[in-house]
N, C-alpha and C positions, 0 to 999 in steps of 0.2 A: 820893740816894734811889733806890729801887730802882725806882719806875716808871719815873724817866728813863733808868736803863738801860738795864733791858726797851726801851723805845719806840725806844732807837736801833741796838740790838744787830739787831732784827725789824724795822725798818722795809723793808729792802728785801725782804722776802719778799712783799711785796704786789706784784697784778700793777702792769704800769708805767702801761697805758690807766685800769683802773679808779682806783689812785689817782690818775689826773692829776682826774680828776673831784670826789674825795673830797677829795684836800688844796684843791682851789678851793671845795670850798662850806666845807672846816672855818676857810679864811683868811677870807673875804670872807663867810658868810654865817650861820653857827655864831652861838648864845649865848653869852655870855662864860665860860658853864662848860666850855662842851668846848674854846672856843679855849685857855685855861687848861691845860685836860688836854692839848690836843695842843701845846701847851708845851714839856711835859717836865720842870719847871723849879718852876713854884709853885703846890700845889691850896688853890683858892678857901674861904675857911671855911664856907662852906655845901655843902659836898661831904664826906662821912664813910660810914666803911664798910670794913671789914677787904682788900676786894678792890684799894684803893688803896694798901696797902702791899706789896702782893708782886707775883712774877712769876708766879702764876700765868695759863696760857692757857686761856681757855673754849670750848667748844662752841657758843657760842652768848648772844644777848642778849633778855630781855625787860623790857619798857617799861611800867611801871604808873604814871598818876598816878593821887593821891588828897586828895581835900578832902572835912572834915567825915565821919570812915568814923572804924568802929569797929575798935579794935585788933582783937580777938578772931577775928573772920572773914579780917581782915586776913595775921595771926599765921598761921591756918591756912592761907591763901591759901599765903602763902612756903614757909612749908616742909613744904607738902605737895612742894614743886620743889628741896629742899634736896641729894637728890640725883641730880639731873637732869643737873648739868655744863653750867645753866645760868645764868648772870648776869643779876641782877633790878635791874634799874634803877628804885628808887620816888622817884616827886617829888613832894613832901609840901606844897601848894601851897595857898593862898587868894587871893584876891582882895582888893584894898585894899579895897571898900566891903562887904566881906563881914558877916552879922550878928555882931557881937561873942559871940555863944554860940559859933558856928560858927567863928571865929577860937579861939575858947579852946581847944576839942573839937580841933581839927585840931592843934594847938600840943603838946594834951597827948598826942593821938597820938605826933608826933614826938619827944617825951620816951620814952615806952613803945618806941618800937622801939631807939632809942639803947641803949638800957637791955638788950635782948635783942643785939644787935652781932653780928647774923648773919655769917657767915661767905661767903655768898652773893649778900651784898645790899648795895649804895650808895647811902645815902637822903642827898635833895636836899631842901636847907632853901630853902622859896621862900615860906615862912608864918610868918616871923618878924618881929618889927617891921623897918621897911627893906629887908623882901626880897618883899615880896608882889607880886601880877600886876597890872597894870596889869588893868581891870575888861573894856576893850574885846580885851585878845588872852586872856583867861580858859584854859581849858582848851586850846588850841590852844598855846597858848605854852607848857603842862607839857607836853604831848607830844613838843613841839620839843625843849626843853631835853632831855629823858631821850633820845629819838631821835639829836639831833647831841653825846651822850654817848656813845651808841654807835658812832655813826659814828666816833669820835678815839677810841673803844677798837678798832676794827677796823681802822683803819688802823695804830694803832701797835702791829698783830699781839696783841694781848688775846685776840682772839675768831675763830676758826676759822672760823665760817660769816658767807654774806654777810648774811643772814637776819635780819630785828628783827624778834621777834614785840612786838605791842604788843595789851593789853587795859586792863579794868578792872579794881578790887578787889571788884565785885559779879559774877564768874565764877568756876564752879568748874572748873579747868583737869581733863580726863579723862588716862585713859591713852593714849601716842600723841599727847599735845599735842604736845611739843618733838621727834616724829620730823623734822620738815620743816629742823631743822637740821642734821640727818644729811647731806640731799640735796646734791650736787653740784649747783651752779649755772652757769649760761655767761649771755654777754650776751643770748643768745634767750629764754631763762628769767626775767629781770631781771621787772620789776613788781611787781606784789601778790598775794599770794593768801587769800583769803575765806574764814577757818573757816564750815560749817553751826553755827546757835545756834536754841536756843527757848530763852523766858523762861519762869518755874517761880515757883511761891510758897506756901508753907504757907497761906495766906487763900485762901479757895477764890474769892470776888469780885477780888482783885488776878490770880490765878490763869487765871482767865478773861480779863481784861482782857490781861492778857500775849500770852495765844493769839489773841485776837482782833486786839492790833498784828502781833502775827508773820503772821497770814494774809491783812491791810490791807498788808504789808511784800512778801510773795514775791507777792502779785498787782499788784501795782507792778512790780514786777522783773520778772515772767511777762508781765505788759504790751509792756514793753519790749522784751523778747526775740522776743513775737510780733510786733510791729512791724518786725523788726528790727534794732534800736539795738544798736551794740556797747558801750553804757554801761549794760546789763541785769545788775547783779551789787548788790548789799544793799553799805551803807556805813555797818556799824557799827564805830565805834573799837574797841569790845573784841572785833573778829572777826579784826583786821588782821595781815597779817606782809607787809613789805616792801623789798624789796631794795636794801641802802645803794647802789648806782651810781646807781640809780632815783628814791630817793628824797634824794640830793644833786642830782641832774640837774634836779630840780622847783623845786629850792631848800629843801624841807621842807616840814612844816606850815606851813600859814597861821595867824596869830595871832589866831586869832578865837574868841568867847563862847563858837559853838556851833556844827556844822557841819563844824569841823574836817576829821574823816574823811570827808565827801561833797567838799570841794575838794580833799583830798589825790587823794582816788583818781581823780576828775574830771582833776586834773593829770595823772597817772602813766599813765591810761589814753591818754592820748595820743602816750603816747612807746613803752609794754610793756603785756603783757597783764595784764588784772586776771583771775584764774581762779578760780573757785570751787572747793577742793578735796574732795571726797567724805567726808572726815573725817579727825579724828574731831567729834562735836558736842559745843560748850559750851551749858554751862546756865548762864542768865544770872539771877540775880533779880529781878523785877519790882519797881521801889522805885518810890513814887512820890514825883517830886524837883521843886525850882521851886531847883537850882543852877545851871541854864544855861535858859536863854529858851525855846527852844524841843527839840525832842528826845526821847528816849521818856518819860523821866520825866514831863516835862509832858504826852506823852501819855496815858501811862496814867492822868495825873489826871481827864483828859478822861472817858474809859472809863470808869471808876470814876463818876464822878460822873451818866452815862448809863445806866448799870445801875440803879441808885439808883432811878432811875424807869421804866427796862423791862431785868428783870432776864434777858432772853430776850436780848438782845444787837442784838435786828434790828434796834434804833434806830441805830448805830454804823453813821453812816455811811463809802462809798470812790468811789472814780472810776466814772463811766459806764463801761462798757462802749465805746462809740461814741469817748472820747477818744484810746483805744487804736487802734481804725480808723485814726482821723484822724493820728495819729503815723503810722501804717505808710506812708497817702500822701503824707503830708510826705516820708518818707525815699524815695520811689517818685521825687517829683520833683524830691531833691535828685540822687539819682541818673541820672535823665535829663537834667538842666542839666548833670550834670557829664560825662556824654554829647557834648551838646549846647550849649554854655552863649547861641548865640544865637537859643534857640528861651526863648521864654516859658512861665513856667511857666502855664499853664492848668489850674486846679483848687481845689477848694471848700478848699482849703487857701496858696491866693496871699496874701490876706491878712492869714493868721496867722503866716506867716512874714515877711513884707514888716513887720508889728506887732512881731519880733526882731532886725529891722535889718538882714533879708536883701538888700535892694536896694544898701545902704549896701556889704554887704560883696560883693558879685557885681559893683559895678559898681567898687571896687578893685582887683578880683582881671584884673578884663577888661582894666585897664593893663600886666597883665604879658604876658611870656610864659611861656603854661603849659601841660603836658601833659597829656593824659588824665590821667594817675594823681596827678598835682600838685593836679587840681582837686579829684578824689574825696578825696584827701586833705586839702586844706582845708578842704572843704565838712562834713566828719563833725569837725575838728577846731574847726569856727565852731556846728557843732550840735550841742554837746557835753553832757555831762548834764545842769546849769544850764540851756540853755536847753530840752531837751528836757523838764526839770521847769518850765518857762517854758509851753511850749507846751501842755503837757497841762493849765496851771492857765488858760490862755488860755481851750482848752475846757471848764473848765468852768463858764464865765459861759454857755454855749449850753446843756451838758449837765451837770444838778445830781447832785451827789454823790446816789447812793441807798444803800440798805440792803446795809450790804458780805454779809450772812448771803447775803440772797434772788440777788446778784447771783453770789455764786459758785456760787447750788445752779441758776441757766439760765446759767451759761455755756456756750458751744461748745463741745464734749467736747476737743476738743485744746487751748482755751484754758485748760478747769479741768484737763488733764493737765500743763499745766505750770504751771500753780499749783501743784499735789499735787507736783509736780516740784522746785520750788524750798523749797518748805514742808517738805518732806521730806526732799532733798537724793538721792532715788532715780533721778536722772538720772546 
């Protein structure tokens, strides 16, 4: 076969440190598709696609799952990228308990694209009888799969950059999406990095509602960054592109419904930077969806259904203003314990943190021996975005969500600066 030759002809052209990272997560932590691929030897019958017959080497890989999507946007979607000197990894996925329409739909997708046998594209059968997701790692577990597909095409030299961009099939990719695999990368560069996106909708009420998550979304993240949390960056899946040493070193996605992309990058942030890149921006559609539990879909349902009865938007509620304070002093005197660690923390934020299991973990860490910078580093490593989204819902049993409209037109001219900032991406 010609892949196993490619893969052994190119394997050593990979550096020696990063694959030692890459071959341990593709042995020990991989889906059985890519362990298969990174085989050499026999590909899995749910694997198809003109790119597993040859040698050719790519520029680069992106990662689409898709359930319940219609061909047509889809269609467009690819090969608007057809000549990009990109590798499109689709994983054509449902859930066991999925609605039987919605199993058919997806089924008959995957028949329509079989049928068109791109040239640039490897579509993953995870929606056939016997191959469907397990309900509790949903969407999490497609990403995985097409992700640690990547990973056993880049180490057995397929794919030139270290780079997986990964999105949806509800994004229309711009020009200048796939420059980021052009980039030369080193281990200081590893992480993630965060396309700018707004959501877009021919319905002018879905429309609104989309804009109105995206600026509930960047004063979140504006929040954070005024506090200053170094986990202040947006975690949407179809924004992502993340770097296979980084994203082996985490062990991958997490297998889960929904969330996915806030635990991945939760993870990754702890070890490399998560950046926000300046562009270019994706336009995302506003759908509104009840495929995964919770997430924009379901939000926008929310929205939608709040318009309904005040079409002004002021009723959509977001976070106090004051939650964000109380974030910044939290991190004021994690910072001074890790200063200090046998000085108490005294302050109207003792216990909110002690409520996250600060005590639990402070009085661990004091067994060891550790240095200034060992503490600061665990202490932002134990206060991590999870709980920093912990904390802020903490506050707001004290301080009730208000009107997101009225709250950003009195914010503090340098807090709505970096909302405009992040909403914009003119930072």
């Amino acid at each position: 076969m010609l892949w196993s030759q490619n893969y052994h002809c190119v394997r050593p052209c990979i550096k020696r440190r990063q694959a030692s990272v890459i071959e341990r997560y593709l042995a020990n932590y991989a889906e059985p598709e890519a362990q298969a691929l990174a085989s050499a030897y026999t590909l899995p019958e749910n694997l198809n696609g003109k790119p597993l017959h040859d040698t050719r080497v790519w520029q680069g890989c992106l990662v689409i799952p898709a359930f319940d999507e219609i061909f047509e946007p889809l269609h467009r979607q690819l090969t608007s990228l057809a000549s990009a000197d990109v590798l499109i990894i689709l994983v054509i996925n449902a859930p066991e308990d999925a609605n039987p329409r919605a199993i058919a739909d997806t089924q008959m997708l995957l028949k329509q694209l079989y049928e068109q046998d791109y040239d640039h594209v490897i579509v993953v059968d995870r929606a056939s009888d016997g191959l469907r997701l397990n309900p509790k790692h949903g969407v999490g577990l497609a990403r995985k799969i097409g992700c640690d597909l990547a990973l056993a095409l880049r180490f057995a030299g397929r794919l030139r950059s270290d780079w997986v961009l990964q999105s949806d099939a509800d994004v229309v990719f711009p020009a200048g999406y796939t420059d980021l695999l052009q980039a030369c990368s080193s281990d200081d560069s590893a992480g993630a990095r965060i396309f700018p996106h707004r959501h877009y909708s021919s319905d002018p009420t879905l429309h609104y509602a989309g804009q109105l998550y995206d600026q509930h979304m960047s004063y979140y993240v504006a929040g954070l960054a005024m506090a200053g949390s170094r986990y202040a960056h947006h975690s949407l899946g179809s924004t992502v592109a993340v770097h296979a040493k980084s994203y082996a070193a985490v062990r991958g996605y997490p297998k889960r419904s929904a969330g996915e992309d806030f635990y991945l990058l939760n993870k990754l942030r702890k070890l490399a930077p998560v950046q926000r890149l300046q562009g270019p921006t994706l336009s995302i559609e506003a759908r509104i969806s009840a495929r995964v539990p919770f997430g924009t879909g379901p939000a926008l349902r929310k929205i939608v259904e709040s318009l309904a009865a005040d079409p002004s938007g002021s009723s959509y509620l977001s976070y106090h203003p004051t939650c964000f304070r109380l974030l910044g002093s939290a991190l004021d005197a994690l910072n001074q314990w890790a200063e200090e660690p046998h000085k108490a923390i005294h302050s109207d934020v003792s216990r909110r943190l002690s409520t996250l299991g600060f005590d639990g973990f402070a009085g661990g860490l004091s067994k060891q021996q550790t240095s200034r910078a060992h503490r600061h580093r665990s202490v932002h490593d134990w206060f991590d975005g999870l709980k920093t989204l912990q904390f802020i819902h903490g506050c707001q049993e004290t301080y009730a969500d208000q009107s997101l409209t009225r709250t950003l037109a009195n914010l503090e001219s340098a807090f709505r600066a970096k909302v405009f900032e992040f909403q914009t991406n003119s930072g």
